[in-house]
VEXDREN-2710 file (C-alpha; in Angstrom, 1 decimal):
% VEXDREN-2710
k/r/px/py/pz
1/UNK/7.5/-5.6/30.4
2/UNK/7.6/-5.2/26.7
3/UNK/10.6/-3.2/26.6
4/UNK/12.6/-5.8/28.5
5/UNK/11.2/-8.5/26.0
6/UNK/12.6/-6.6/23.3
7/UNK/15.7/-6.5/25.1
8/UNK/16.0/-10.4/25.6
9/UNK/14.9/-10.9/22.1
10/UNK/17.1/-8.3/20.4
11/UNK/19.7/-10.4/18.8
12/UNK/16.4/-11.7/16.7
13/UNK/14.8/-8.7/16.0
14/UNK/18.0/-6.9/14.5
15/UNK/18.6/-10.1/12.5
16/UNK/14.8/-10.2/10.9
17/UNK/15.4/-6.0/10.3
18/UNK/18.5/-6.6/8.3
19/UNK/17.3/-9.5/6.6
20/UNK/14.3/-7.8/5.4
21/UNK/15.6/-4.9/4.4
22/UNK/18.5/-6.7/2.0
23/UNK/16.1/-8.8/0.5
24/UNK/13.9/-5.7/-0.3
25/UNK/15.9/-3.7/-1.5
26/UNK/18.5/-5.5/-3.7
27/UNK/15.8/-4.8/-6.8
28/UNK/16.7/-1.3/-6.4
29/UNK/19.9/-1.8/-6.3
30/UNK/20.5/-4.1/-9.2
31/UNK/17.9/-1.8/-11.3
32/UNK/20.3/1.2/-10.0
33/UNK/23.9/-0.9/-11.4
34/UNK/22.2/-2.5/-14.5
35/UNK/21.2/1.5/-16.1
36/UNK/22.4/1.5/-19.4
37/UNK/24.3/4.6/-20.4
38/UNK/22.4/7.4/-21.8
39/UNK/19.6/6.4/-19.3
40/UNK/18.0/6.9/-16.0
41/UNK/16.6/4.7/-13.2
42/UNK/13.7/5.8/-12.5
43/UNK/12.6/3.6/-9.3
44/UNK/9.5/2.2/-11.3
45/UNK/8.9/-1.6/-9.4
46/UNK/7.1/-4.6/-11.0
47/UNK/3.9/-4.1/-8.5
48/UNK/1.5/-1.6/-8.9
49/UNK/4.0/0.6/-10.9
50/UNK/1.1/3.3/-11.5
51/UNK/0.9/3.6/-8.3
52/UNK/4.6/4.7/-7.5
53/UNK/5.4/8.1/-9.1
54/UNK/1.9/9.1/-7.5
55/UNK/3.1/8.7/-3.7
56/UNK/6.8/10.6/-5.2
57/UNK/4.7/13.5/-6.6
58/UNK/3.8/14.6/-3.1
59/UNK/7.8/14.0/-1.7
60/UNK/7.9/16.3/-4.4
61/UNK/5.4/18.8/-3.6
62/UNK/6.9/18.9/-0.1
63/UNK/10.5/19.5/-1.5
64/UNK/9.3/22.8/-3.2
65/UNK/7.4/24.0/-0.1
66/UNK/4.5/23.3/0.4
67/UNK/2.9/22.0/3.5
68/UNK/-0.7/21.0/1.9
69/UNK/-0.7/19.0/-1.3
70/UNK/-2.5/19.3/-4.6
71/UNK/-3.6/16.4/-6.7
72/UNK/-1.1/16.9/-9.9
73/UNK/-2.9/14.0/-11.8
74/UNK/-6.0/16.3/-13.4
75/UNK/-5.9/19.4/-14.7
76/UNK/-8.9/20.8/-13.1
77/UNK/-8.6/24.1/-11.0
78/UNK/-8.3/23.1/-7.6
79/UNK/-6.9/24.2/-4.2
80/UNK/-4.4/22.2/-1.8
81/UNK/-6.6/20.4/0.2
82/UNK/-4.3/17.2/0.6
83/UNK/-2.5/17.2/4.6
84/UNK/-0.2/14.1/4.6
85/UNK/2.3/14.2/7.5
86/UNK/3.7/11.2/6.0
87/UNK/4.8/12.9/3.0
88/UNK/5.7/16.0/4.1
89/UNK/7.9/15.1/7.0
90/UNK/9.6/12.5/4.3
91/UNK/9.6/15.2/1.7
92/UNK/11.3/18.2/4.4
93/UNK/13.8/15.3/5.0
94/UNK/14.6/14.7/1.3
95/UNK/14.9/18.4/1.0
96/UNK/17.3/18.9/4.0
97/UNK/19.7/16.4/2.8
98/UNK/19.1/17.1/-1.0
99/UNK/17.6/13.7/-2.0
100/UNK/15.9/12.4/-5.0
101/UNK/12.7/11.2/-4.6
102/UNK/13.4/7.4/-5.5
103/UNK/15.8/7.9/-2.3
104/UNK/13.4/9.2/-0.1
105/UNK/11.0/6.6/-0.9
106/UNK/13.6/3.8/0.1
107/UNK/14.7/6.0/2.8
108/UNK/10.8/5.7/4.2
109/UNK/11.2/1.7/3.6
110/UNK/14.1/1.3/5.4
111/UNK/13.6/3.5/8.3
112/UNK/10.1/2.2/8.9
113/UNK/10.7/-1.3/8.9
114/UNK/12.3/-1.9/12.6
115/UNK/9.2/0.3/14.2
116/UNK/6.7/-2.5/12.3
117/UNK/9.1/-5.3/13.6
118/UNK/8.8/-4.4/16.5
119/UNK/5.1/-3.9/16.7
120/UNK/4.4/-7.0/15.2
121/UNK/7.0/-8.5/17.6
122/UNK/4.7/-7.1/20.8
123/UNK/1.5/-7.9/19.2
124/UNK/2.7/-11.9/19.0
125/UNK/4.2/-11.8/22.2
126/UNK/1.2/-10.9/23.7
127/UNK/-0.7/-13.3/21.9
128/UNK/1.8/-16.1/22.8
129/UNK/4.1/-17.0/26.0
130/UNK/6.8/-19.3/24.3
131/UNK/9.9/-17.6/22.7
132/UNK/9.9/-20.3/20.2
133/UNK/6.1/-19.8/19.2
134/UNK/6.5/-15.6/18.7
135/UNK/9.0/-16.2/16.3
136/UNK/7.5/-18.9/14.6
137/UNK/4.9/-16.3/14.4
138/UNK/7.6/-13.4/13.1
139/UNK/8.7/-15.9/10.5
140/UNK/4.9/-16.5/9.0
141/UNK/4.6/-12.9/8.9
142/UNK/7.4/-12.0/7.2
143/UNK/7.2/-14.2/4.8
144/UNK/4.3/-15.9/4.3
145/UNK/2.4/-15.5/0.9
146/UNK/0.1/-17.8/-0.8
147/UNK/-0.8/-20.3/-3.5
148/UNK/-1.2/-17.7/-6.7
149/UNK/2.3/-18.6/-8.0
150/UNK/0.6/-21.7/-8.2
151/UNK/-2.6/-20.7/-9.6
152/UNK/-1.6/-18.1/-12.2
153/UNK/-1.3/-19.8/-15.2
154/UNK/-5.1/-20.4/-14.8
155/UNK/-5.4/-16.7/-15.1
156/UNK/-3.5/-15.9/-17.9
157/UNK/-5.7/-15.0/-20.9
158/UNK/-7.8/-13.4/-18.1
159/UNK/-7.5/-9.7/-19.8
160/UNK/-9.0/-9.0/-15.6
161/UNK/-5.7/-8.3/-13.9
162/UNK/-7.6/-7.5/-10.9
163/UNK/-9.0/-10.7/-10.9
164/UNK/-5.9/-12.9/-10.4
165/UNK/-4.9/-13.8/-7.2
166/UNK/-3.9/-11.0/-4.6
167/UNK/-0.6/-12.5/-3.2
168/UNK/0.9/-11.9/-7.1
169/UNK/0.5/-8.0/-6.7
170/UNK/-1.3/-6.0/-4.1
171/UNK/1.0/-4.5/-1.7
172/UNK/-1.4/-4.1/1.0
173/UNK/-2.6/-7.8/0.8
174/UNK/0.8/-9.5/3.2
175/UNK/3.2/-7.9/5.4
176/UNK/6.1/-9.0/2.6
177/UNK/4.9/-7.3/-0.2
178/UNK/3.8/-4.2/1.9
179/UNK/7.5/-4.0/3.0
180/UNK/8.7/-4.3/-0.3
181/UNK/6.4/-2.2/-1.9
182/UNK/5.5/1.2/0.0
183/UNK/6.2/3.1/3.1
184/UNK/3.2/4.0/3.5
185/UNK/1.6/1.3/3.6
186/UNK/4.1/0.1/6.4
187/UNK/3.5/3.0/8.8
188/UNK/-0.2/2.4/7.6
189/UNK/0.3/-1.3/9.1
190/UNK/2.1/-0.3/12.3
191/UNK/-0.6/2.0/13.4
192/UNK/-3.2/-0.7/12.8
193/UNK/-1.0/-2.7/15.4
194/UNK/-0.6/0.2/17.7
195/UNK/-4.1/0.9/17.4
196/UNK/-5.4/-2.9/18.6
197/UNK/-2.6/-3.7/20.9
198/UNK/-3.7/-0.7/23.1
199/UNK/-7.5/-0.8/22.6
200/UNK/-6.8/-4.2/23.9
201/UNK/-4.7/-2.8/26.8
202/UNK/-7.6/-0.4/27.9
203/UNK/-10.2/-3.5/27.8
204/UNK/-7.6/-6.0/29.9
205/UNK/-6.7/-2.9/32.5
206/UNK/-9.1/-0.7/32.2
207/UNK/-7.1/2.2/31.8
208/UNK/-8.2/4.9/30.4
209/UNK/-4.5/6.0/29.0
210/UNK/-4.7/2.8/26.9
211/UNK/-7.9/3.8/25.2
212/UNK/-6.1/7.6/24.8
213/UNK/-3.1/5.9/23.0
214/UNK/-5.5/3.6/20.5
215/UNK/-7.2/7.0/19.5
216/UNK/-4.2/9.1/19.1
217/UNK/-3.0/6.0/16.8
218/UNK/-5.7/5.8/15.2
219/UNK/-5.9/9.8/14.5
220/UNK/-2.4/9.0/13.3
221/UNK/-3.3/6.6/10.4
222/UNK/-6.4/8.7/9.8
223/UNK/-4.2/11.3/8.4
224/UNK/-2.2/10.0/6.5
225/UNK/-4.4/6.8/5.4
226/UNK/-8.0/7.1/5.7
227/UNK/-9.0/4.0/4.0
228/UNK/-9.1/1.9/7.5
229/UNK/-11.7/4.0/9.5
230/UNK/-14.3/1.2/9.5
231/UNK/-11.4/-1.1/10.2
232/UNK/-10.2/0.6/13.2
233/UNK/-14.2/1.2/14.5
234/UNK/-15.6/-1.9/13.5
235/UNK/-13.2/-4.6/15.1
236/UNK/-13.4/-2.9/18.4
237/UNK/-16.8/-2.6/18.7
238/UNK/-17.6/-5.9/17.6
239/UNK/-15.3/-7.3/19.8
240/UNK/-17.1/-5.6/22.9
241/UNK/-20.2/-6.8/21.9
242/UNK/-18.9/-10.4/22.0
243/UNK/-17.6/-10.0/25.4
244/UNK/-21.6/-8.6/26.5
245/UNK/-22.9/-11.2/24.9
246/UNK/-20.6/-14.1/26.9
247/UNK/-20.2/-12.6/29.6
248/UNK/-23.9/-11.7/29.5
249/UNK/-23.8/-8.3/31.0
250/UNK/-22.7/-5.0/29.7
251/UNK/-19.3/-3.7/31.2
252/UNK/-20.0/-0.1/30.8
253/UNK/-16.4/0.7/31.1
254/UNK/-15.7/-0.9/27.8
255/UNK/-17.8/1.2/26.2
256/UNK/-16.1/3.8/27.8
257/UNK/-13.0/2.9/26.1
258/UNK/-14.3/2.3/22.5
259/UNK/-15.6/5.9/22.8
260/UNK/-12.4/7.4/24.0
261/UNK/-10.8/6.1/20.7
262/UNK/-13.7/7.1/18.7
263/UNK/-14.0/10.5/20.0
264/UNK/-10.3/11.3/19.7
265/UNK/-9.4/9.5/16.3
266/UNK/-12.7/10.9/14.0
267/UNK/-12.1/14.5/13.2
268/UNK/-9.7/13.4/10.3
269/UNK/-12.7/11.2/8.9
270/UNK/-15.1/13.7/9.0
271/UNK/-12.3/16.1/6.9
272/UNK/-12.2/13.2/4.3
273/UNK/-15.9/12.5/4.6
274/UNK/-16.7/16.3/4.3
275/UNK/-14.5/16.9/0.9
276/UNK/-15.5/13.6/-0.3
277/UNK/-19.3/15.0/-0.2
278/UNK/-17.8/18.7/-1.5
279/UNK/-14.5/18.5/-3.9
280/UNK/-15.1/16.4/-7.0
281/UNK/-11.4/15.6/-7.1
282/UNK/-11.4/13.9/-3.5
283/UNK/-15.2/12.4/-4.6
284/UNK/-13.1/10.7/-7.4
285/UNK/-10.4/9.7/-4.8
286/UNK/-12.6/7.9/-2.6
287/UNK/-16.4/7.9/-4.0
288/UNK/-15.2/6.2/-7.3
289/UNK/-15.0/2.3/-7.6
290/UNK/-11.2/1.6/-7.6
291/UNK/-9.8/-1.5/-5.7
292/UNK/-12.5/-4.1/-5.7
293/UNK/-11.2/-7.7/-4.8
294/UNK/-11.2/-10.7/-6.9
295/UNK/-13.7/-13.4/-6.6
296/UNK/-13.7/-14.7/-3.0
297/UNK/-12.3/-18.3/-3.6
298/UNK/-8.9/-16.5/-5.5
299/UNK/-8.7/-14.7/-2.5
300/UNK/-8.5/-17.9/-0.3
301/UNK/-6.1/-19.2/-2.3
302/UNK/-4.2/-15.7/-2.5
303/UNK/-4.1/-16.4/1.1
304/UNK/-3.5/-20.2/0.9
305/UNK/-2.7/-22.4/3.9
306/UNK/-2.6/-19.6/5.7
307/UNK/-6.2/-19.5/6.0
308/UNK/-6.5/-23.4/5.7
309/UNK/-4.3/-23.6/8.8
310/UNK/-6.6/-20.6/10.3
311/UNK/-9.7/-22.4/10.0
312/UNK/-9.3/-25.4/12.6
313/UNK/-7.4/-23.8/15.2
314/UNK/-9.8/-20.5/14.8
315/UNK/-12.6/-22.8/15.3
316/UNK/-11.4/-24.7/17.9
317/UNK/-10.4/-21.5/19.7
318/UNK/-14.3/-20.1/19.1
319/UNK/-15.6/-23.0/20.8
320/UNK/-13.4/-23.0/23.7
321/UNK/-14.2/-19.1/24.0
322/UNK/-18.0/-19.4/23.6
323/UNK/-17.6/-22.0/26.7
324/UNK/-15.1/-19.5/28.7
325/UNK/-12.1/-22.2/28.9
326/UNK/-9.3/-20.9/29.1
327/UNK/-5.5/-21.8/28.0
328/UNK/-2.6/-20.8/30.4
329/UNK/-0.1/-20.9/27.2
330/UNK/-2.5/-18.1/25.3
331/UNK/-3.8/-14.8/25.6
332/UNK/-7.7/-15.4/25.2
333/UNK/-8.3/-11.9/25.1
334/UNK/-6.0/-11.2/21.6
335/UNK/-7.3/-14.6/19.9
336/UNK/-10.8/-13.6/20.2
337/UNK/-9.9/-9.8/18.7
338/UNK/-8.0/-11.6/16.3
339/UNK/-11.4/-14.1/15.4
340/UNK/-13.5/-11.4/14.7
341/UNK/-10.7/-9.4/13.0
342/UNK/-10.4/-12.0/10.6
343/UNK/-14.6/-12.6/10.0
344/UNK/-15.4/-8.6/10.7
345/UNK/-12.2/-7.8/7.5
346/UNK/-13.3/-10.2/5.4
347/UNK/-17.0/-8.8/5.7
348/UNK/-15.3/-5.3/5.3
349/UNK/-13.1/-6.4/1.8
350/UNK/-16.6/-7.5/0.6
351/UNK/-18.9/-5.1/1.7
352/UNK/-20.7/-3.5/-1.3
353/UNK/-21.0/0.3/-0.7
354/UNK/-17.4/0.4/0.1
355/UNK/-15.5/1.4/-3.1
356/UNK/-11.7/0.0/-2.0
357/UNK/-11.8/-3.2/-1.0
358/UNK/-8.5/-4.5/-1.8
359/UNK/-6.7/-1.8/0.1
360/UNK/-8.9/-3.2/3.3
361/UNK/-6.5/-6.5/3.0
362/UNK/-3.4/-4.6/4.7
363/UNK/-3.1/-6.3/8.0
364/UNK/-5.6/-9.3/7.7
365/UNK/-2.3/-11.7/7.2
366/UNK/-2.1/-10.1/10.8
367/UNK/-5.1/-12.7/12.3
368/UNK/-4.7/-15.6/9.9
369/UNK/-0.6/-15.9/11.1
370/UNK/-2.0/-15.8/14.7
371/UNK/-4.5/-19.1/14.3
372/UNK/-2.1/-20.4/11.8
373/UNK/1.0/-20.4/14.6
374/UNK/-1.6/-22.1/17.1
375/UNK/-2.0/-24.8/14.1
376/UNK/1.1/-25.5/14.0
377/UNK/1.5/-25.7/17.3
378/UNK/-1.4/-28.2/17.8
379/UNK/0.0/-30.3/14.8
380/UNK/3.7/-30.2/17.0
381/UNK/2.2/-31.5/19.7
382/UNK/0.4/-34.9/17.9
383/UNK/1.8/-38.6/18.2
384/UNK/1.7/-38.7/14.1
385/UNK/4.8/-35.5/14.6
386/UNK/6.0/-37.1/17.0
387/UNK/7.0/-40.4/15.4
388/UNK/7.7/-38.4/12.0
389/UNK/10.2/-36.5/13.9
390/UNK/12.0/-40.0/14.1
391/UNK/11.6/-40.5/10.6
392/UNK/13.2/-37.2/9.5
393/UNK/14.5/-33.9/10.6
394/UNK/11.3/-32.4/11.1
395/UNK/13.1/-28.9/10.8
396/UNK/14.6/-29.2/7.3
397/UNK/10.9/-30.7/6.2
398/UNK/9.3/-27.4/7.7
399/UNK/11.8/-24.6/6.2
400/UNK/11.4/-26.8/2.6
401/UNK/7.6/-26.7/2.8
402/UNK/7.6/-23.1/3.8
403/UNK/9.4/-22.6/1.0
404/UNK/7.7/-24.0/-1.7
405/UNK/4.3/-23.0/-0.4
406/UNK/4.3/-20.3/1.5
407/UNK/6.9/-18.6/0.3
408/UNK/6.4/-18.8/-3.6
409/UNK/4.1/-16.1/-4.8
410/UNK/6.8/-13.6/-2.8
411/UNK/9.5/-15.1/-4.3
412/UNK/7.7/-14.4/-7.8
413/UNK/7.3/-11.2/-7.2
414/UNK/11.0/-10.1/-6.0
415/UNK/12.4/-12.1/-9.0
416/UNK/9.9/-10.1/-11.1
417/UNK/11.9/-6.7/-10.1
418/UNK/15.2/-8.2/-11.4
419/UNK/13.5/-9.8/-14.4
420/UNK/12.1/-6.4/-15.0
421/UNK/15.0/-4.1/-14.2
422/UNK/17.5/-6.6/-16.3
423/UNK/15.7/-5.5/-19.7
424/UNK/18.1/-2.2/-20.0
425/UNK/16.0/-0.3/-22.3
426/UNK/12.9/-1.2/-21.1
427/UNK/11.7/2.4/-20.9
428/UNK/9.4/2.0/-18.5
429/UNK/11.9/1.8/-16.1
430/UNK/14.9/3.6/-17.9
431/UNK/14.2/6.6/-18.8
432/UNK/16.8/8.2/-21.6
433/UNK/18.8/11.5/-20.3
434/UNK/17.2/13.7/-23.2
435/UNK/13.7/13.2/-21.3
436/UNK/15.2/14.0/-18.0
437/UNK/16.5/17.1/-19.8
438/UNK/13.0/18.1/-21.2
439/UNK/12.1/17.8/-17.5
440/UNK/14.1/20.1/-15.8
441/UNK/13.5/22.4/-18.4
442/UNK/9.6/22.0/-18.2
443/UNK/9.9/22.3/-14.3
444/UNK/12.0/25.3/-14.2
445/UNK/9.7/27.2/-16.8
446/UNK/6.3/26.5/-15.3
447/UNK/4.4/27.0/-12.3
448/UNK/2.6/24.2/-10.7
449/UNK/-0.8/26.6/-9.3
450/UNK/-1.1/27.8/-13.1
451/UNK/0.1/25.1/-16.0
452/UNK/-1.6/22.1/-16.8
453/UNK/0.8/19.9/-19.1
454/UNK/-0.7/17.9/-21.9
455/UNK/1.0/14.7/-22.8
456/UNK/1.1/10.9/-23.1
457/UNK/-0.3/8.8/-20.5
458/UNK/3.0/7.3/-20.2
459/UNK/4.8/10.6/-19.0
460/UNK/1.7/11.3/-17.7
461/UNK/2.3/9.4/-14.7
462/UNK/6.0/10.5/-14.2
463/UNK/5.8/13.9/-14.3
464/UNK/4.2/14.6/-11.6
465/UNK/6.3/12.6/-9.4
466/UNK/9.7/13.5/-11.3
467/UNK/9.0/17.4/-11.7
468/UNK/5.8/18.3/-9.5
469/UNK/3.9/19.7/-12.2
470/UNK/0.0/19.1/-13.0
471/UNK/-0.7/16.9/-16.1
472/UNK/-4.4/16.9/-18.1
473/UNK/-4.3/13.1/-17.7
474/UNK/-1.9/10.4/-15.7
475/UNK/-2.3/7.9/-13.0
476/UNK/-6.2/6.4/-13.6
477/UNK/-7.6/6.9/-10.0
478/UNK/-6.3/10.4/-9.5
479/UNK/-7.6/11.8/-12.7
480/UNK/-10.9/12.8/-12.2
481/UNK/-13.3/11.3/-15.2
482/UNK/-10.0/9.2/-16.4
483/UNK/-11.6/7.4/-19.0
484/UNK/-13.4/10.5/-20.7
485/UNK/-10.3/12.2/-20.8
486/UNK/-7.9/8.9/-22.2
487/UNK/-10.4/9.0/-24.9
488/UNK/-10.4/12.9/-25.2
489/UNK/-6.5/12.2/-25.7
490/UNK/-6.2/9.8/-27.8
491/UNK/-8.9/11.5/-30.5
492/UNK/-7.1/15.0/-30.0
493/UNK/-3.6/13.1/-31.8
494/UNK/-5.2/10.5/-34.1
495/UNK/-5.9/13.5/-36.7
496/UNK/-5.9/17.4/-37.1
497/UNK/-9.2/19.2/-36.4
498/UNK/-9.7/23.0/-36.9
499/UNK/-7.6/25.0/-35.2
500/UNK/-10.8/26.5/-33.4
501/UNK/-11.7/23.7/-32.1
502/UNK/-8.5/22.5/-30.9
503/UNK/-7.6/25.7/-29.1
504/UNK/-11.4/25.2/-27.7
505/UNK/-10.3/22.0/-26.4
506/UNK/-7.3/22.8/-25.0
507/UNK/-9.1/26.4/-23.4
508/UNK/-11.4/24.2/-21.3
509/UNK/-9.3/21.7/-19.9
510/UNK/-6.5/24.4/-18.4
511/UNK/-3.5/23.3/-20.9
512/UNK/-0.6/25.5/-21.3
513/UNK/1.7/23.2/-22.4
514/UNK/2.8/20.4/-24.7
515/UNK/5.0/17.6/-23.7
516/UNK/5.7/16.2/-27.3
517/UNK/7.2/13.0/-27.5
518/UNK/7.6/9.6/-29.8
519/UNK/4.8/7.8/-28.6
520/UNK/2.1/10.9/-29.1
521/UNK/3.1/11.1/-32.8
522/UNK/2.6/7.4/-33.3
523/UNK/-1.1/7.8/-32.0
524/UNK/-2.3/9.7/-35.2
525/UNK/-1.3/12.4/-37.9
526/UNK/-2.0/15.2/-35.8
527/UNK/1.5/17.2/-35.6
528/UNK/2.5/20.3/-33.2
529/UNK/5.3/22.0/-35.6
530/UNK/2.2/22.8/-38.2
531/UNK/-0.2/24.3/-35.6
532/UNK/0.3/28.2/-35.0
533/UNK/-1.8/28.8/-32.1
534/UNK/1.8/26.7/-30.7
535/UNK/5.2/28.1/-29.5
536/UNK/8.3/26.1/-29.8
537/UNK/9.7/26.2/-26.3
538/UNK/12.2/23.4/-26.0
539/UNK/13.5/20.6/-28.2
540/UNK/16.2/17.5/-28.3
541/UNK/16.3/13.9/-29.5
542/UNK/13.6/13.5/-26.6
543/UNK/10.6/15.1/-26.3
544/UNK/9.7/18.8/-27.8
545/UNK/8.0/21.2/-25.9
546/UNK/5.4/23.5/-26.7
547/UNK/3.4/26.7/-25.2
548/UNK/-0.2/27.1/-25.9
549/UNK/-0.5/30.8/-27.2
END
């Protein structure tokens, strides 16, 4: 039945594809054209650019081989430990065909994008019989953002930038953002979908190959994004316990079904739980406080009418389900998962003991489009609507009000790539040729199980993504004890200590190399060409590279 509904509605679904992936990736393109000569592009986007050459560093790992993954961010000795299909199947690919990294990145992007179409398309048309009302739906979630476009200049000499409002630069926190931000993130998202749709299944049919799917879904986004698990457990379960207590008896073959999916989906969070309890690297990873959200009112208005829309029709909905009415046009079933999806994440976002909280906003939009659709269509069917509908073109009104506010905060944050990429020697994103040259010849020089490269925290972050080789310090929430070692950093350039100590410190923390460039030599007075415990390896107009003797 869902096939053939894709069928009917196919003309839609390819136009929402291509539209979504033009918008998204025109940035890249422009960023690509506007490279100045002497320079590269290298791929580095307005939102959560840290982020980024972190998720090309294991592309990058799986291009030179290897099927488990190290994290290249910290120089401690450590053992791959890191098993990412998503990466390495990506990475084998970009390796086949000879790809950069950047490109296999957008190749992720683009190719992912119809599979969480499509899912979203099912999930809305089982929530909703009119054509008309799913793609209203579609339209919400593809676009939809909130009021912090509106609400940033409140939060400008706010030195927090995790305390401005979510819809201005988390990728997880709507389906737009998440598109044009990461691939993972969108498989991430379509496996949440998958997930629900067929836990749902197994409850509605009670069949036990629905309940088999959810867990091998679930098993799927386990491994190659853990950060969910109380997502995909908690929703379920408290949605059983709903029906119990309405229905006021315990249907034993629900709970046949919740333990199906647990049963077949845990094994990778006990891996992840086991090494978080075990490896100090992965303890950094996921023990350490990195994501928390902002205050709970910018989040409502991150999420803006949205989840003013939500908040009627989800309460209308509540007490028509707590009396067991019933409405032919809906499917009861998905608007009470999707109730206690919305209250059960936003407990989850806030819940104290859990470290990532921000990265638990990838697929609430998911609920809050649902209640916000059925708002919309209560308001449609009102006198007031209809006698403004003989006023003005209702239509026009709509797509201009979506516009400017729903629409805004994404619209920000796609003209921030251009804005960005338009600044040609902005070298955050243009990196010169004489860098990339340093680079290579670091990469082909070095081994990645052995060298640990010491240099700012600038090409900290690329390296690893750009060559695959370990750095003492980069991207803050893979470098285990970040801020000790920034500091370490910054004192070992500000001024020359005994070369006894020096070698000490450079002895303990694993570091064979140097990566000398401009921006370490404008830290302090220390200088590399005056130490002789140093070998001259490389040098240009770039960056100088040295061997620790």
């Amino acid at each position: 039945m869902a096939c053939e509904f894709i069928k009917q509605n196919k003309k839609f679904l390819i136009l929402m594809i291509i539209t979504v992936e033009v918008i998204t990736i025109l940035p890249t393109i422009y960023g690509y054209a506007a490279t100045p000569p002497g320079f590269r592009f290298n791929g580095m986007p307005h939102l959560t650019p840290g982020d980024f050459h972190l998720y090309l560093s294991y592309f990058e790992q799986a291009k030179q081989g290897f099927l488990v993954f190290r994290d290249l961010y910290t120089g401690e000795e450590q053992v791959p430990i890191i098993f990412n299909p998503f990466f390495l199947i990506f990475g084998l690919i970009g390796k086949i065909f000879n790809l950069s990294n950047i490109a296999i990145h957008h190749l992720a992007r683009i190719v992912l994008i119809p599979p969480l179409t499509i899912a979203l398309f099912v999930f809305f048309s089982r929530t909703f019989k009119e054509k008309m009302h799913i793609r209203l739906a579609m339209l919400l979630a593809a676009f939809s953002s909130g009021l912090g476009f509106y609400a940033a200049p409140f939060f400008q000499n706010n030195p927090d930038f995790s305390a401005k409002p979510m819809d201005l630069w988390v990728p997880e926190f709507n389906i737009f953002l998440t598109v044009l931000r990461n691939p993972l993130y969108i498989a991430a998202l379509t496996l949440i979908i998958l997930t629900f749709l067929a836990f749902i299944k197994a409850i509605e049919k009670n069949q036990i190959k629905w309940s088999i799917a959810a867990g091998l879904a679930a098993f799927s986004l386990f491994l190659i994004h853990p950060y969910h698990v109380l997502t995909i457990y908690a929703i379920p379960l408290t949605w059983i316990i709903s029906l119990i207590i309405i229905n006021k008896k315990i249907d034993f073959s629900h709970l046949k079904h919740f333990i199906v999916l647990f049963f077949i989906s845990v094994t990778p969070a006990i891996y992840i739980v086991y090494l978080t309890l075990t490896d100090l690297i992965t303890h950094n990873r996921y023990g350490a406080v990195s994501g928390a959200p902002p205050v709970v009112w910018v989040t409502l208005i991150s999420y803006g009418f949205l989840f003013f829309l939500a908040i009627p029709s989800g309460l209308s909905f509540l007490k028509k389900f707590l009396k067991k009415q019933t409405d032919e046009i809906f499917n009861g079933n998905i608007l009470s998962f999707c109730l206690l999806w919305i209250i059960i994440g936003f407990i989850l976002v806030y819940f104290p003991l859990f470290m990532h909280g921000r990265r638990l906003t990838l697929g609430l939009e998911i609920p809050l489009v649902v209640f916000s659709t059925l708002a919309m269509i209560n308001i449609q069917n009102t006198n007031w609507h209809r006698r403004l509908k003989k006023i003005i073109d209702t239509g026009v009104a709509f797509l201009i009000f979506f516009i400017l506010f729903f629409a805004p905060s994404n619209i920000y944050a796609l003209i921030s790539n251009f804005q960005v990429y338009a600044n040609k020697y902005y070298e955050v994103v243009y990196t010169p040729n004489e860098i990339y040259q340093a680079l290579n010849w670091l990469k082909n020089n070095t081994i990645m199980e052995q060298d640990v490269v010491l240099s700012s925290l600038y090409y900290g972050n690329l390296i690893p993504g750009i060559i695959g080789r370990t750095v003492y310090v980069g991207h803050s929430p893979e470098t285990a004890f970040f801020n000790l070692k920034e500091r370490w950093l910054f004192a070992f350039f500000a001024q020359n200590r005994s070369d006894s100590a020096e070698i000490q410190f450079l002895k303990d923390n694993r570091i064979t190399y140097i990566f000398y460039t401009e921006d370490l030599k404008k830290i302090g007075t220390w200088r590399p060409e005056n130490k002789t415990y140093l070998l001259k390896e490389f040098k240009n107009d770039g960056a100088a590279i040295y061997v620790v003797k």
